[in-house]
C-alpha positions as a Markdown table, in Angstrom:
| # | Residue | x | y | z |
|---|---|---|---|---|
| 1 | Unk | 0.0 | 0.0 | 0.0 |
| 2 | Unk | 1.1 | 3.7 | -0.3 |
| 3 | Unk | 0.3 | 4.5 | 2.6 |
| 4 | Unk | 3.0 | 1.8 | 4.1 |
| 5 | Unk | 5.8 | 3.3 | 1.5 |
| 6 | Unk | 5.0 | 6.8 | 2.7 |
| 7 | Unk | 5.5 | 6.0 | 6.3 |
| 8 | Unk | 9.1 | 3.9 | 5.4 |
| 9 | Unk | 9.9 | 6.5 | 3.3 |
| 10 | Unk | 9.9 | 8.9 | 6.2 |
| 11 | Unk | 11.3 | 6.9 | 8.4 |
| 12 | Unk | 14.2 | 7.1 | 6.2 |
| 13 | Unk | 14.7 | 10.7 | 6.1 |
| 14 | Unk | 14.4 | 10.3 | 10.3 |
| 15 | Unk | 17.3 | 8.2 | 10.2 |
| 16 | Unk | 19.5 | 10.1 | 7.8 |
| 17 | Unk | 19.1 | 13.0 | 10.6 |
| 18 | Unk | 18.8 | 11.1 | 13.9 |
| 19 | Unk | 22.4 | 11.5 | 15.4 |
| 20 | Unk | 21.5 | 13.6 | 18.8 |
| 21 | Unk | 25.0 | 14.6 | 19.2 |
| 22 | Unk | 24.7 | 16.5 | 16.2 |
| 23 | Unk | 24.9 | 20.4 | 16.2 |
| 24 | Unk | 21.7 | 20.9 | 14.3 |
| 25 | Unk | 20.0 | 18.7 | 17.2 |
| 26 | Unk | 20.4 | 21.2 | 19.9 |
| 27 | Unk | 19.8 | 24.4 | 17.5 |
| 28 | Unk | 16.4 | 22.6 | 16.6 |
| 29 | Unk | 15.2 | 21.2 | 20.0 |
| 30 | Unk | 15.5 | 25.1 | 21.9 |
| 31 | Unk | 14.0 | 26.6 | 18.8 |
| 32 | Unk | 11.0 | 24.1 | 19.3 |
| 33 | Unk | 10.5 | 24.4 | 23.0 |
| 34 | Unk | 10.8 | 28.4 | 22.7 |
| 35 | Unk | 8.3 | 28.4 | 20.3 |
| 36 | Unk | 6.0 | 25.3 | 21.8 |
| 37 | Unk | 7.1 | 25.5 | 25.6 |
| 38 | Unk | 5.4 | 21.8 | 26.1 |
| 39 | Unk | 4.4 | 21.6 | 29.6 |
| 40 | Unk | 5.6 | 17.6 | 29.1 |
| 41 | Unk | 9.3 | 19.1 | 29.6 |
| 42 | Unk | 8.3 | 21.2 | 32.7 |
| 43 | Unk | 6.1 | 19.5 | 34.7 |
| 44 | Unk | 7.7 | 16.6 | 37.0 |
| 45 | Unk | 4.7 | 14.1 | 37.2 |
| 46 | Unk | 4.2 | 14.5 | 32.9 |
| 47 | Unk | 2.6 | 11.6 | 31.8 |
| 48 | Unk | 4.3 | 9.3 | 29.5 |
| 49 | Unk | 2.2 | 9.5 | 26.7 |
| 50 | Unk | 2.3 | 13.4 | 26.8 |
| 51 | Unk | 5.8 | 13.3 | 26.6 |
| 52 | Unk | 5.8 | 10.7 | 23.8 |
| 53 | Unk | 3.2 | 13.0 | 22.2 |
| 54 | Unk | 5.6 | 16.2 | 22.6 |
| 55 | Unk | 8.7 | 14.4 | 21.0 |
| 56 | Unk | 6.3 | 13.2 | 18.4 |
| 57 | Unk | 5.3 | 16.6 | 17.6 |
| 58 | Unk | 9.2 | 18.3 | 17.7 |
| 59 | Unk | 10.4 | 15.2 | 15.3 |
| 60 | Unk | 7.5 | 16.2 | 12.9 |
| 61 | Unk | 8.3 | 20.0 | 12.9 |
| 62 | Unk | 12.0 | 19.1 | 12.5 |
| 63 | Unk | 11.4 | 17.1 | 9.6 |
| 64 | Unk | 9.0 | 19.2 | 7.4 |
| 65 | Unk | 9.6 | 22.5 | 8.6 |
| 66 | Unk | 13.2 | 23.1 | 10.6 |
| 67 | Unk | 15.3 | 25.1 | 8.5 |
| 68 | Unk | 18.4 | 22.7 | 8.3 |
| 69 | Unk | 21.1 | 24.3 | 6.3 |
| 70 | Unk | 20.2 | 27.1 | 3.6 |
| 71 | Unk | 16.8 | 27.2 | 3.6 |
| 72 | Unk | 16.0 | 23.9 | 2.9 |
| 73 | Unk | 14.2 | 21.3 | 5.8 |
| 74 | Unk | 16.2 | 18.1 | 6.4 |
| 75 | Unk | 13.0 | 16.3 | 4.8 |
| 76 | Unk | 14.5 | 18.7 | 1.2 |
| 77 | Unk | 18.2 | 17.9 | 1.8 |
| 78 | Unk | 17.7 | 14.3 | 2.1 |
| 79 | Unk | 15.7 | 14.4 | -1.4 |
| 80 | Unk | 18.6 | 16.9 | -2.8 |
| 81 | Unk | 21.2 | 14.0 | -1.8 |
| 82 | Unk | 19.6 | 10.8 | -1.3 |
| 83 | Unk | 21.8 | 8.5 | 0.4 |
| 84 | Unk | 23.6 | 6.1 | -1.6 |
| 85 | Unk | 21.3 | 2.8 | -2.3 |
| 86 | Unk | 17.7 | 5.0 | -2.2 |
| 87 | Unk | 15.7 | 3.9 | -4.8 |
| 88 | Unk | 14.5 | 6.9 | -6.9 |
| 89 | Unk | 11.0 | 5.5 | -6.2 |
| 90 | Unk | 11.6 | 6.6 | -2.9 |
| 91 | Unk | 13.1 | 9.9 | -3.5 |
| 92 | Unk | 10.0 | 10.7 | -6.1 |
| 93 | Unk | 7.5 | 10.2 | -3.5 |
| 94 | Unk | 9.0 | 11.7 | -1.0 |
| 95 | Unk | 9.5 | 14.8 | -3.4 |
| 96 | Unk | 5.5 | 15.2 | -3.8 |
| 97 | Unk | 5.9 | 14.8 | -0.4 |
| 98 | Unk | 7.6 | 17.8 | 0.4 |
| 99 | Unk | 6.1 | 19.7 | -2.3 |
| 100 | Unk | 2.3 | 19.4 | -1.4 |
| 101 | Unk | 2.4 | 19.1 | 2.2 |
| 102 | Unk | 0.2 | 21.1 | 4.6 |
| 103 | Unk | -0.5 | 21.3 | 8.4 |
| 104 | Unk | -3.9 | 22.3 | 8.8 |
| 105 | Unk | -7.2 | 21.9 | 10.3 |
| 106 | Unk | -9.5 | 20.1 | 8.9 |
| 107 | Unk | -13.9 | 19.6 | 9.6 |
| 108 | Unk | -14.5 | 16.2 | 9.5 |
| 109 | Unk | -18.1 | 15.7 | 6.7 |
| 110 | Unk | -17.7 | 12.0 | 5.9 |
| 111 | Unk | -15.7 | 8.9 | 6.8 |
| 112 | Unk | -15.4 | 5.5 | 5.4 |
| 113 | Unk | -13.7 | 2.7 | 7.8 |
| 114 | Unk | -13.4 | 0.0 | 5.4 |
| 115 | Unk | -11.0 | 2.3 | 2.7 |
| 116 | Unk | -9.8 | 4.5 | 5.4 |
| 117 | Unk | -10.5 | 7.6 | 3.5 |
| 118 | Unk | -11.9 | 10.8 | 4.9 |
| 119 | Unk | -14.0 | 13.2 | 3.6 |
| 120 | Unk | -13.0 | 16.9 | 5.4 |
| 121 | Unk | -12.8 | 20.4 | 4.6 |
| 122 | Unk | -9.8 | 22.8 | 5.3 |
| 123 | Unk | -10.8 | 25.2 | 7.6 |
| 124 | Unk | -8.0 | 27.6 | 6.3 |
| 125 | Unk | -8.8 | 27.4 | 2.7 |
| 126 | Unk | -12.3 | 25.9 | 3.0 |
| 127 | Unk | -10.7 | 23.5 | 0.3 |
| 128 | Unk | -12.3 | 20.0 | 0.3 |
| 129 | Unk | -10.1 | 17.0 | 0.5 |
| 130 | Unk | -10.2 | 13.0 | 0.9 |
| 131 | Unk | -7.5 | 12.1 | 3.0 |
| 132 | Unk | -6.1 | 8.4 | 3.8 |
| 133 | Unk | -6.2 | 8.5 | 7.5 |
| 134 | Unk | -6.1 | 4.8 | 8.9 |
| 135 | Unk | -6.1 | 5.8 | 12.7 |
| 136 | Unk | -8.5 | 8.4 | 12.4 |
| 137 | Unk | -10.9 | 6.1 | 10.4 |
| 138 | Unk | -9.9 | 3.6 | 12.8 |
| 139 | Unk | -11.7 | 5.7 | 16.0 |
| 140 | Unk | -15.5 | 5.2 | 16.2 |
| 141 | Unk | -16.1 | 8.5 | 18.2 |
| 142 | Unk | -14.3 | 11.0 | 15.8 |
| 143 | Unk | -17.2 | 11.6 | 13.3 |
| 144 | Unk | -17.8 | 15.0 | 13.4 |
| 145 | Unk | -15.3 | 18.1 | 15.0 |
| 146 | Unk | -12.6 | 18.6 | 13.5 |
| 147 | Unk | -8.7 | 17.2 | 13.1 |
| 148 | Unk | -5.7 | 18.7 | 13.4 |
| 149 | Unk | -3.1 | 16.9 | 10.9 |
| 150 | Unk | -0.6 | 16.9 | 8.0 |
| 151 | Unk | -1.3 | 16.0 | 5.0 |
| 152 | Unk | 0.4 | 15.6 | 1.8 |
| 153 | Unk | -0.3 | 14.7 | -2.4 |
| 154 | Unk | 1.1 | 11.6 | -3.3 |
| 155 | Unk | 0.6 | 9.8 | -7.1 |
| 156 | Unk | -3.1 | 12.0 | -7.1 |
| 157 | Unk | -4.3 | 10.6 | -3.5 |
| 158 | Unk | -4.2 | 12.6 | -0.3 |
| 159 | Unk | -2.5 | 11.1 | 3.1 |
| 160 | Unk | -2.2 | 11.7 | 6.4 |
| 161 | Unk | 2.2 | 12.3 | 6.9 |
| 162 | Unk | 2.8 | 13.6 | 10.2 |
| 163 | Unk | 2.8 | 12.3 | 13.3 |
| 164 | Unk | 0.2 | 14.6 | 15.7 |
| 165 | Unk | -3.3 | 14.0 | 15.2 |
| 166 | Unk | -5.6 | 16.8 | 17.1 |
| 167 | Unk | -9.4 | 15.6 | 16.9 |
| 168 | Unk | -11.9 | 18.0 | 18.6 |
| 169 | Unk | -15.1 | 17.0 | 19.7 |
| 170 | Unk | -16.6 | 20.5 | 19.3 |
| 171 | Unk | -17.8 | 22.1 | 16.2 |
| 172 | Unk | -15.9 | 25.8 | 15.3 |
| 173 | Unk | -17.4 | 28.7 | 15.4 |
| 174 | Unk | -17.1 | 31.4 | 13.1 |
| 175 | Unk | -16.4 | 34.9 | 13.5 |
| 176 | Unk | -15.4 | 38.1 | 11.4 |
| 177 | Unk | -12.8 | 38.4 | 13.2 |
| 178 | Unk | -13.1 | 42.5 | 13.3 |
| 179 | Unk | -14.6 | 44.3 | 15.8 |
| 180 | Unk | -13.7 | 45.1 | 20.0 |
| 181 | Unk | -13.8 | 41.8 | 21.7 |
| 182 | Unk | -13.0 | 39.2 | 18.6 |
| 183 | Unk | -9.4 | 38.7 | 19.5 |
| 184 | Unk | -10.4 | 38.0 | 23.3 |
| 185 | Unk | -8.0 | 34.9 | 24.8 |
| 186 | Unk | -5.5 | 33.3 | 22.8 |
| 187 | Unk | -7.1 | 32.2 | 19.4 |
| 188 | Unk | -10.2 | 32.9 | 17.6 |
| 189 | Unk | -11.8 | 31.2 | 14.6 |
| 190 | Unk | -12.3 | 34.1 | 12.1 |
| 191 | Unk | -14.1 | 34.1 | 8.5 |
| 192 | Unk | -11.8 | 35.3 | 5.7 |
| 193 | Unk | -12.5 | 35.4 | 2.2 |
| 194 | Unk | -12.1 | 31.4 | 1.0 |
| 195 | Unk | -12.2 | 30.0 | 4.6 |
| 196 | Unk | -11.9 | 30.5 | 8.2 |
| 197 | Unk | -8.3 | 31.1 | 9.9 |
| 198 | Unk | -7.1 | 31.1 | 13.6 |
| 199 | Unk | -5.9 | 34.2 | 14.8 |
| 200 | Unk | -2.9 | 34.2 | 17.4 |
| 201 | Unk | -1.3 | 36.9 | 19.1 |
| 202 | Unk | 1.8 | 36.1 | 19.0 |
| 203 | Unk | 1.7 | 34.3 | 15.9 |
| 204 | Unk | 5.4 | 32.0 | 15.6 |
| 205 | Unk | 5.5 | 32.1 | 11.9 |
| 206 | Unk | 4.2 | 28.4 | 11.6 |
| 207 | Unk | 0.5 | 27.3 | 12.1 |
| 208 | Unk | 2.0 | 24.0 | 13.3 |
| 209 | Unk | 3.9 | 25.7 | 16.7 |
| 210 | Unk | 0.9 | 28.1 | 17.0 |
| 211 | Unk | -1.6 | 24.9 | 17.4 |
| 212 | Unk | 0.9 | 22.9 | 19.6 |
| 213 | Unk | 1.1 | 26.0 | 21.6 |
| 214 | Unk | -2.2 | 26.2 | 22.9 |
| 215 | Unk | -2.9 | 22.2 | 22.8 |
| 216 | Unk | 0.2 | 20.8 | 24.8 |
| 217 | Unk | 2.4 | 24.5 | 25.7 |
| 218 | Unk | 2.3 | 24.7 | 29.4 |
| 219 | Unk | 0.6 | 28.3 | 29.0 |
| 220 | Unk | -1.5 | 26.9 | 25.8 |
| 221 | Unk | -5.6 | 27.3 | 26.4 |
| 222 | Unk | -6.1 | 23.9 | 25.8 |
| 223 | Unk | -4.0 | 22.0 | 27.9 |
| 224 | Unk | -6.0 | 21.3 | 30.7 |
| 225 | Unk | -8.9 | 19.5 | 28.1 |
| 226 | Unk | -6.0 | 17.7 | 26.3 |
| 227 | Unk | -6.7 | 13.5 | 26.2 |
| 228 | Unk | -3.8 | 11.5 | 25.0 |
| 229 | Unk | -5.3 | 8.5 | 23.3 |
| 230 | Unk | -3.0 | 5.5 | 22.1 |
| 231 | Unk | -4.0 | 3.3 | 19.1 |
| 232 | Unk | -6.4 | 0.7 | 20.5 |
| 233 | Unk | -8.1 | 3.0 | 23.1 |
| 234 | Unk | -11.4 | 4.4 | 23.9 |
């Protein structure tokens, strides 16, 4: 399956940057906890899960959107110079990959567990996609909300590439986002022309840190709601 490929494709690329010792692994990990501050690395009774979940998310941000050397993500350097051996199977996908990928969030409108495909709208863009989502298929109770996730084009078909996976019971409210109030707490859901967008005050420059932020920061809104569900749970 795809699907499968995708995931050992991006494995790959996690193992071409892995080595902790490196400089770029310091630089990358205060960059992400400045921007994040994940109350898993300041709280002394964390759970394990929610610190699983925080290293999940700073591998994923590393990957698709650190900027490595010149510009370029370590996900765009390892397609620029594949190691030796990578089949150029590998290094295509993972080129449409890196071209089309998107963190957003997305209203769930249909879901289909026996081909894993949902049905959802970008709330950003109000662009409708149908993503390959196994886990999120997978979970009975996430049928409508919304989901925070990455997702990227590959040979025509939408995926699901990252590796956080924010579902929200609650549907989103619109605003205009103008006017005295609108702006009260941290985010708001505001209409724009094509969509609705979250507005933060202290936006980071990525949509991705601005979510994780208010989800699993130790200052974010959202932490004290935050459930962190393995595969196989409730």
């Amino acid at each position: 399956m795809v699907a499968d490929k995708i995931w050992e494709d991006l494995y790959a690329v996690y193992r071409r940057w892995e080595d902790r010792s490196a400089e770029y692994f310091d630089r990358s990990r205060e960059a992400f906890e400045d921007a994040v501050r994940p109350a898993a690395y300041y709280e002394k009774s964390a759970s394990s899960p929610l610190v699983t979940q925080a290293n999940m998310a700073y591998t994923e941000w590393f990957l698709f959107e650190f900027d490595l050397a010149g510009g370029r993500t370590p996900l765009e350097l390892f397609i620029g110079a594949p190691p030796p051996g990578t089949a150029p199977a590998r290094v295509q996908r993972l080129g449409q990959i890196a071209e089309t990928q998107r963190f957003s969030r997305f209203a769930i409108r249909d879901k289909s567990p026996e081909t894993s495909e949902l049905r959802v709208v970008d709330l950003r863009t109000a662009e409708e996609h149908v993503v390959v989502n196994r886990i999120a298929c997978g979970r009975s109770t996430w049928r409508d909300g919304t989901l925070a996730q990455r997702i990227a084009r590959v040979g025509g078909s939408w995926y699901f590439v990252g590796q956080t996976l924010l579902y929200d019971r609650a549907s989103y409210e619109p605003c205009s986002g103008e006017g005295p109030g609108e702006l009260e707490g941290t985010v708001t859901l505001a209409f724009r022309p094509g969509g609705f967008g979250f507005i933060h005050r202290e936006p980071s420059g990525s949509y991705f840190l601005d979510v994780l932020r208010d989800v699993i920061g130790i200052d974010g809104p959202y932490r004290d709601t935050l459930r962190v569900v393995r595969e196989g749970e409730p």
